[in-house]
VOBA-673499 format. One line per field, with one value per residue (C-alpha): residue in one letter; residue number from 1; x, y, z. Coordinates in pm, whole numbers, plus 50000, padded with zeros to 5 digits. Example, Ala and Ser with C-alpha at 12.3 -4.5 7.8 and 13.67 -1.06 7.14 Angstrom:
BEGIN
resn: (A | S)
resi: (1 | 2)
east: (51230 | 51367)
north: (49550 | 49894)
up: (50780 | 50714)
END
This chain:
BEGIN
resn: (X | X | X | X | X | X | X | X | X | X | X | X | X | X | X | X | X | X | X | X | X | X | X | X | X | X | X | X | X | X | X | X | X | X | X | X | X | X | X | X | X | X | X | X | X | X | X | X | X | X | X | X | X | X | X | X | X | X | X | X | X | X | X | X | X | X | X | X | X | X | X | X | X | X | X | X | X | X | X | X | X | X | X | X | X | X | X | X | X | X | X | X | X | X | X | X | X | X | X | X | X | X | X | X | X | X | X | X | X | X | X | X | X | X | X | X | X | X | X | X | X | X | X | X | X | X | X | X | X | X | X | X | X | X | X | X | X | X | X | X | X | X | X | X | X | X | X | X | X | X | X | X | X | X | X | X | X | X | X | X | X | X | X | X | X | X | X | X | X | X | X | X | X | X | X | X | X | X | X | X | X | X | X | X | X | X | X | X | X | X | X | X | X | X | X | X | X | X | X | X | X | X | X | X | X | X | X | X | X | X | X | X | X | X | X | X | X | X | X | X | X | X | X | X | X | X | X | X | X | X | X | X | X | X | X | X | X | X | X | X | X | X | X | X | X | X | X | X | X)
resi: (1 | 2 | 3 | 4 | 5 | 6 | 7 | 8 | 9 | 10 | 11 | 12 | 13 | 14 | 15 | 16 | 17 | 18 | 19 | 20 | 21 | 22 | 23 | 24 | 25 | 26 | 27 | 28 | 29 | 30 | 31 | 32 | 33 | 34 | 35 | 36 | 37 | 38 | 39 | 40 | 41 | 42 | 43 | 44 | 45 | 46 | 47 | 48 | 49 | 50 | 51 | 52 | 53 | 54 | 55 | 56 | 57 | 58 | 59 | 60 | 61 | 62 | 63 | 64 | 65 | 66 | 67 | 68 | 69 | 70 | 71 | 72 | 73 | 74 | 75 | 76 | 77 | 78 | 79 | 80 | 81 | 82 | 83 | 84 | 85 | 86 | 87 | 88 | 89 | 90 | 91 | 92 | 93 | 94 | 95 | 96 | 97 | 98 | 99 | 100 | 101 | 102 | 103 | 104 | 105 | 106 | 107 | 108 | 109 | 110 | 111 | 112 | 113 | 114 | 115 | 116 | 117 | 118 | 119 | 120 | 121 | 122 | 123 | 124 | 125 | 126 | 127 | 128 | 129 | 130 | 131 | 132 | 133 | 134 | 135 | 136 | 137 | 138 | 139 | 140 | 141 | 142 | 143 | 144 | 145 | 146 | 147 | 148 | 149 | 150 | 151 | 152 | 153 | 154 | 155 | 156 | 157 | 158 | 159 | 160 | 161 | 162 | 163 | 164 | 165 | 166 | 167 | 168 | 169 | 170 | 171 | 172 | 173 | 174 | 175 | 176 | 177 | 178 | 179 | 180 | 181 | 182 | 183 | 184 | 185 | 186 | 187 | 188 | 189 | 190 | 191 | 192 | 193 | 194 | 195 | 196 | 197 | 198 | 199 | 200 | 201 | 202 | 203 | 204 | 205 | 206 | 207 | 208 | 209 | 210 | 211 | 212 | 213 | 214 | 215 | 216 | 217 | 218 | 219 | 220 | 221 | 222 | 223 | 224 | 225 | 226 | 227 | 228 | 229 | 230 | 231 | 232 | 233 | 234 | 235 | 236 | 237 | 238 | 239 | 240 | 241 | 242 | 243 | 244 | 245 | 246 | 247 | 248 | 249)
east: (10987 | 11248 | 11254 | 11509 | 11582 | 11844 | 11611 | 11263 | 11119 | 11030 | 11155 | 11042 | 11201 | 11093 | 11027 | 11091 | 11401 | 11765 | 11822 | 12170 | 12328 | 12107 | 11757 | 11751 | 11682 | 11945 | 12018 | 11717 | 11816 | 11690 | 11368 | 11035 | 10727 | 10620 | 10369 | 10032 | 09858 | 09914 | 09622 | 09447 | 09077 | 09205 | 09341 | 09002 | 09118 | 08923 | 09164 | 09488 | 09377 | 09294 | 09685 | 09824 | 09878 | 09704 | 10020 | 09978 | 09905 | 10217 | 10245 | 10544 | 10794 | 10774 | 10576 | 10430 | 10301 | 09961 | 09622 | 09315 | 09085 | 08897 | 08585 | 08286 | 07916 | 08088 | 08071 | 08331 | 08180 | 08223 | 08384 | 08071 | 07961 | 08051 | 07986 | 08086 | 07788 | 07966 | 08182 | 08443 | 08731 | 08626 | 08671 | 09025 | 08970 | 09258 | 09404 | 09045 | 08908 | 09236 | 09163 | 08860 | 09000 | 09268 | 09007 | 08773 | 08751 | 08977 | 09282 | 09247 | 09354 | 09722 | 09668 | 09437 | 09552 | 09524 | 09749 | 09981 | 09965 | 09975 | 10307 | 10456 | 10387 | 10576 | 10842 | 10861 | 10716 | 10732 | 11055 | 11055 | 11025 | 10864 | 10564 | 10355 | 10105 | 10168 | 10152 | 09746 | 09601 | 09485 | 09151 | 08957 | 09007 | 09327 | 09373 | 09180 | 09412 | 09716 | 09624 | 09507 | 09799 | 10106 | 09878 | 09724 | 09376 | 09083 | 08912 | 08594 | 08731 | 08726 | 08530 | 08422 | 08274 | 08077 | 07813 | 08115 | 08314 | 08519 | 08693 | 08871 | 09014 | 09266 | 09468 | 09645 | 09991 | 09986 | 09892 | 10125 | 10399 | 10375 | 10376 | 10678 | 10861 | 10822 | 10917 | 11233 | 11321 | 11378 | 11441 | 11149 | 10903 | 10573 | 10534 | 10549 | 10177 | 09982 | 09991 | 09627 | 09784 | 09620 | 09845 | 09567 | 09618 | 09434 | 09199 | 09062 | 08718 | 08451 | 08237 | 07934 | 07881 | 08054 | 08296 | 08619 | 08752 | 09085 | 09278 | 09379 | 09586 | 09477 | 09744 | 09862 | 09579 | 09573 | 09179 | 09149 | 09395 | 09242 | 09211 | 09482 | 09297 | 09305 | 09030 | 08873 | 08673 | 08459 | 08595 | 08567 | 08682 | 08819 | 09046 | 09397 | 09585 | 09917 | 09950 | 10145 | 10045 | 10055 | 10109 | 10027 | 10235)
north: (66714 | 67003 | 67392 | 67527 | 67879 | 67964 | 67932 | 68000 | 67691 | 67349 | 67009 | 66723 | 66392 | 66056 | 65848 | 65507 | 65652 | 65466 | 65477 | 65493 | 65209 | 65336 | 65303 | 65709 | 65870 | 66168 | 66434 | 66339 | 66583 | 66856 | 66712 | 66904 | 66665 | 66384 | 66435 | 66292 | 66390 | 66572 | 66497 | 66772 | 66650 | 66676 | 67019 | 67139 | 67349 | 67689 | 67922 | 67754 | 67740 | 68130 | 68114 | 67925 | 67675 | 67387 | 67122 | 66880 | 66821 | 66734 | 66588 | 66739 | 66524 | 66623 | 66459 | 66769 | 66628 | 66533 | 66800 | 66855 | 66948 | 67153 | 67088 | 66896 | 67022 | 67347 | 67351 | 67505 | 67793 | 67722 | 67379 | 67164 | 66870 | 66544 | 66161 | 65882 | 65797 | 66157 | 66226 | 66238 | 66138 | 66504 | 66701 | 66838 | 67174 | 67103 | 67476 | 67643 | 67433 | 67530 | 67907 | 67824 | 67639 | 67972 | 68225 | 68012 | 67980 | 67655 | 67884 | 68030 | 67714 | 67608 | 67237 | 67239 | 67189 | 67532 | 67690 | 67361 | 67506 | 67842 | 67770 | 67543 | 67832 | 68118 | 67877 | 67735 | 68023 | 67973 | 68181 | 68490 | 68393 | 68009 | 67957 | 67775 | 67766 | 67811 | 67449 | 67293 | 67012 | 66764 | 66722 | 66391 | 66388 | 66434 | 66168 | 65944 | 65986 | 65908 | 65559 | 65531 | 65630 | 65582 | 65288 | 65102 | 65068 | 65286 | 65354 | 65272 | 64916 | 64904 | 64578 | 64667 | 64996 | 65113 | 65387 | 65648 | 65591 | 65356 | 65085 | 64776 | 64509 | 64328 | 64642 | 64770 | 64677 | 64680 | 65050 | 65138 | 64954 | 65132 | 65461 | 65394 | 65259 | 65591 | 65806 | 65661 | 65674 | 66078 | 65914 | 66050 | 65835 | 65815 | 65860 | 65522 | 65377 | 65459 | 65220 | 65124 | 65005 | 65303 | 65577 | 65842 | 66157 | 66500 | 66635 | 66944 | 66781 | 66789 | 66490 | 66645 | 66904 | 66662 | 66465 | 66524 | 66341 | 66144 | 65868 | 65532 | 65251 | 65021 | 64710 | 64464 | 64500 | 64109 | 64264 | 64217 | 63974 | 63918 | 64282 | 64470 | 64775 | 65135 | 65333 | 65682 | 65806 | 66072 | 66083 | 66348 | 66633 | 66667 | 66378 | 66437 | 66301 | 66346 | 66674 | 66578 | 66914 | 66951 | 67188 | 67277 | 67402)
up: (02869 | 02871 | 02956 | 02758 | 02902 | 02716 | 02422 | 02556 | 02448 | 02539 | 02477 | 02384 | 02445 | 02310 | 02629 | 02423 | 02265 | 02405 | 02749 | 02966 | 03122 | 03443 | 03259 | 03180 | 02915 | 02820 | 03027 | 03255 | 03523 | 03384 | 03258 | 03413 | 03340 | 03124 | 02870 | 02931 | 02609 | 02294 | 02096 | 01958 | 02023 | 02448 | 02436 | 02514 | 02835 | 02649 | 02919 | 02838 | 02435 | 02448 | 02579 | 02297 | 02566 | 02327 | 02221 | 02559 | 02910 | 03126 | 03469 | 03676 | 03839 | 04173 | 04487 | 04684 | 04944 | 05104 | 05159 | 05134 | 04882 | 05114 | 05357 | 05267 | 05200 | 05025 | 04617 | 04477 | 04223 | 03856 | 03891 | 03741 | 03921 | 03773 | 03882 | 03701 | 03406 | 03295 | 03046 | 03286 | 02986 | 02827 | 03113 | 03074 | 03248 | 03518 | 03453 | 03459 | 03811 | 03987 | 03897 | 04091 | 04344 | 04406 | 04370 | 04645 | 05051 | 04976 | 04965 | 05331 | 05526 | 05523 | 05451 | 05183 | 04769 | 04623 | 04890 | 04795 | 04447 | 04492 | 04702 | 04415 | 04144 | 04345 | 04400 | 04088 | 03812 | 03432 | 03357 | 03178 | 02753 | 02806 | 02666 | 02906 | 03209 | 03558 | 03755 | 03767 | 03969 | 03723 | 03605 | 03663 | 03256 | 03296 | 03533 | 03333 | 02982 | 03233 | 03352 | 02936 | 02807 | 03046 | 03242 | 02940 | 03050 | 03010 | 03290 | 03071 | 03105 | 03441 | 03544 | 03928 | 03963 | 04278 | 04365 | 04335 | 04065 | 03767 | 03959 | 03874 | 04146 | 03881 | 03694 | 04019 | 03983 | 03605 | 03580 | 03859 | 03742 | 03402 | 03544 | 03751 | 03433 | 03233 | 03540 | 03656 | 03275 | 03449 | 03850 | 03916 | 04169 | 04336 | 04684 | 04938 | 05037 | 05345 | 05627 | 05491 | 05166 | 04942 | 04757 | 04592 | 04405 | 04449 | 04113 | 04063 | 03970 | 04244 | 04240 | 04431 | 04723 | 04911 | 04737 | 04517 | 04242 | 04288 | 04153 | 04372 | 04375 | 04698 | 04644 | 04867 | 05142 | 05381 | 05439 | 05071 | 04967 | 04618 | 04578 | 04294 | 04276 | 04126 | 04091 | 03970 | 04244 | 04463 | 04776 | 05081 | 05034 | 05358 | 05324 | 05209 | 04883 | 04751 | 04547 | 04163 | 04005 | 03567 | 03347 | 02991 | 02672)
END
């Protein structure tokens, strides 16, 4: 995905089309995000669609660090509740729950996501002409059409889920190692694992009053040596994830 300035539009490269003799696709450089989705039944975002914002969801390149979601036992207002026997796969409101997350008490402390994003969109603002939203923290949706559409599996198919979320202990690597693929196609990357062998993701889905949704790869762990895990989950919402923020066009 490209953001032609010059002509106030945006690109769209084929990520299977011919790569360089370095694995990249042309003029990769310059390339902004990778397109999660652009199937018409997901652009369901109502605030980006009132924008014209309705051709795809696309996950930026960059790594922005690790924060928090914010503090537990505090609902966020206006971002629905949602546990896993949802229909988590519909909820594609990324844009509309980080409004939320912006407008709320989440913003006033340093290390938590929405001053992350709020940060990343002065820094990085849709120029002047282009047609498309201001950076989002994915949705749990959103999230979900990733590892089913750049990982392979649907997280329906997950095979080992717990009291908190869809979970499977044999797709780890394989999902990972598809994402990794399609992103140094642009030499993009994901960040390195913790020293407790887990590398999760912030969403803008809360999970209940005291949990947040994220995504989770936990790979490679001698505690749990059978274990090749990745996972959609509610977690604490006072634990931090790495920030990969989207955006839509």
């Amino acid at each position: 995905m490209f953001q032609n300035e010059t002509e106030k539009r945006i690109e769209v490269h084929p990520g299977n089309s011919s790569l360089d003799e370095n694995g990249k696709i042309y003029d990769y450089q310059n390339a902004i995000g990778m397109v999660i989705t652009c199937s018409p039944d997901r652009m369901t975002d109502s605030e980006c669609n009132a924008e014209g914002w309705n051709h795809a969801y696309v996950m930026g390149l960059k790594n922005l660090g690790v924060a928090l979601w914010g503090v537990n036992n505090q609902m966020a207002e206006d971002i629905p509740a949602m546990t896993q026997y949802d229909k988590i796969e519909d909820n594609m409101n990324g844009f509309s729950e980080t409004r939320q997350l912006l407008l709320g008490k989440a913003g006033l402390a340093t290390n938590y996501v929405s001053t992350t994003i709020a940060s990343q969109r002065k820094k990085e603002a849709v120029p002047e002409g282009i047609k498309r939203s201001p950076w989002f923290l994915p949705s749990i949706g959103q999230w979900f059409n990733m590892l089913e559409n750049i990982g392979g599996r649907s997280p329906r198919d997950f095979g080992d889920n717990t009291a908190f979320g869809l979970n499977d202990l044999n797709w780890g690597q394989e999902t990972l190692d598809k994402l990794t693929e399609q992103l140094s196609k642009v030499g993009s990357s994901l960040p390195a694992f913790k020293d407790d062998f887990r590398l999760g993701f912030s969403c803008s889905s809360q999970y209940n009053e005291t949990r947040s949704w994220m995504l989770l790869w936990h790979i490679g762990d001698p505690d749990y040596p059978t274990w090749d895990r990745v996972c959609l989950q509610g977690f604490s919402k006072s634990s931090g994830w790495n920030v990969r923020l989207f955006f839509a066009f």
